[in-house]
N, C-alpha and C positions, 0 to 999 in steps of 0.2 A: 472517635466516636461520632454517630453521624447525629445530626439535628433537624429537626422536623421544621417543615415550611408551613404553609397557613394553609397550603394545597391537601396536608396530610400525609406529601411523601418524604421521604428522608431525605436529607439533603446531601451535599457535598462530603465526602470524608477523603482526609489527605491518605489514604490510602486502597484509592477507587481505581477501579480498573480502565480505564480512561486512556493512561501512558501502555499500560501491555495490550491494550486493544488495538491502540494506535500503530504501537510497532508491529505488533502482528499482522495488521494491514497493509500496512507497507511494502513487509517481504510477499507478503500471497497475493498481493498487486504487482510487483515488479515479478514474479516469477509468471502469473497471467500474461504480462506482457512478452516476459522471456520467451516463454513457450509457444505461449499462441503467436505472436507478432515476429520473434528471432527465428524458432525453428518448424512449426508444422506450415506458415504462410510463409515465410521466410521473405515478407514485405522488408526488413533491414535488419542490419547487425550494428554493432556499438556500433562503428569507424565508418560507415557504407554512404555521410555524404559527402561531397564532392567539396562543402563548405568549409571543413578540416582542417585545410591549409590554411583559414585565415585565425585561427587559434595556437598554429604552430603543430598541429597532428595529423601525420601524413592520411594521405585515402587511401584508404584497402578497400579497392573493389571486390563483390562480392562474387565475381565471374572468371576468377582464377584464382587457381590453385595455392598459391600464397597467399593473395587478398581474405581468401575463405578463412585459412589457415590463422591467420591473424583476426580478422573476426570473432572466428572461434574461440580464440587464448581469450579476447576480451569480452565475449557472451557470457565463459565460463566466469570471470571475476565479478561480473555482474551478478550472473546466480548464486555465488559465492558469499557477496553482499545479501543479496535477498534472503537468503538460509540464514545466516547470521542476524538479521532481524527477528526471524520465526525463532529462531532460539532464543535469544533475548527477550523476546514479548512473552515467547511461555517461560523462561523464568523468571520475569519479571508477577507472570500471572499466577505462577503457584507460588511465588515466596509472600505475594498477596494474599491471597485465598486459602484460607487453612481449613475452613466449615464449609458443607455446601455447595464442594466444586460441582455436583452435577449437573443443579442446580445451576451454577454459574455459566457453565455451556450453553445452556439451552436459556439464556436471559435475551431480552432484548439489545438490553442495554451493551453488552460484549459483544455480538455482534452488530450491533450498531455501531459504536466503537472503532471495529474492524473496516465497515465498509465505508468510515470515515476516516481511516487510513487508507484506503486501498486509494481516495478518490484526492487526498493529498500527496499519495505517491504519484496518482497521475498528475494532478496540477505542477510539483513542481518539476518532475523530472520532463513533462511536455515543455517549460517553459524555460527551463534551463537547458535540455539536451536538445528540441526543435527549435526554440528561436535564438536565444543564447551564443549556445556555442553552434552549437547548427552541428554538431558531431553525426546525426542521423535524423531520419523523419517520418511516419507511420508507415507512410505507402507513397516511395515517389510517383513521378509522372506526373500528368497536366494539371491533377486535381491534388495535389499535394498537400496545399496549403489550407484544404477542405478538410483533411484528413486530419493534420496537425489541429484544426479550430475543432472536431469533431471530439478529439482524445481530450482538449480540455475540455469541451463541456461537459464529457461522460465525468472524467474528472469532478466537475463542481457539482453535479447529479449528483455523485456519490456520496460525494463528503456532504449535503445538504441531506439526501437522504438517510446518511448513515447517522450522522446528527440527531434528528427527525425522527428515528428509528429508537434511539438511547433513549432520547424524552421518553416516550411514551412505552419503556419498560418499567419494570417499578426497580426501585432503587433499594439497596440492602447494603449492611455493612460487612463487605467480604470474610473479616478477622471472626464474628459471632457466627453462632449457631442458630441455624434456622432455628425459630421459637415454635413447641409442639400444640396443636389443637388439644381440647379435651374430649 
């Protein structure tokens, strides 16, 4: 049941769309990156740097026929993960929302949510997969590490933004029925 703040909006309810907004951001951030970064720019794939070796995972170059090849297997596992998110966030979000799903699409709050997931899948997967393990990196070459600092700021953008964005939708308790005007 949700309870009201002194602001007049409803507050917290342990059954808030918060966690399926967040996973659903996740995967349609890692699949943004899939797609626009692995394969239309094809700036890098999992395995493509050269730093690999010092984690114990070979380099697959991205410029032969093999290297590609293995890229490939692990872009696909990648998207694989991502999808498996989007599944999970919606059904995490309809075994939430029983009244008022259309409503609940078009809320601030859910997709605020989302593009507070999308901007924690860039924060951590930039700071575990670019500096970390150093497995790959936005767009190598001279400005590399511009790239890399650029993916986390979009990252903290989002997730401030997407924050930012929830505030300022009104809040509602997914399990009730819109209540009718007279």
């Amino acid at each position: 049941m949700a309870s009201t703040t002194g602001e007049g909006r409803a507050g917290p309810d342990p059954r808030s769309i918060r966690l399926p907004g967040v996973v659903l951001g996740v995967g349609l951030g890692g699949f943004v990156d899939g797609i626009l970064l692995h394969q239309l720019l094809q700036w890098h794939h999992m395995l493509t740097s050269t730093n690999t070796d010092r984690i114990g995972l070979e380099y697959y170059s991205p410029h032969t026929v093999s290297g590609l090849r293995m890229n490939t297997v692990w872009d696909g596992i990648f998207h694989t993960v991502c999808w498996l998110a989007v599944l999970i966030g919606l059904a995490l979000l309809y075994s939430r929302v029983t009244h008022g799903r259309r409503r609940v699409w078009g809320s601030r709050v859910l997709w605020g949510w989302v593009l507070a997931g999308w901007g924690l899948f860039n924060l951590v997967e930039g700071v575990l997969d670019h500096q970390i393990l150093g497995i790959h990196h936005v767009h190598g070459g001279p400005y590399q590490v511009w790239w890399d600092v650029g993916f986390l700021v979009l990252g903290a953008l989002l997730l401030l933004g997407g924050w930012a964005l929830q505030r300022s939708g009104r809040a509602f308790a997914p399990e009730r029925a819109p209540e009718r005007s007279a």
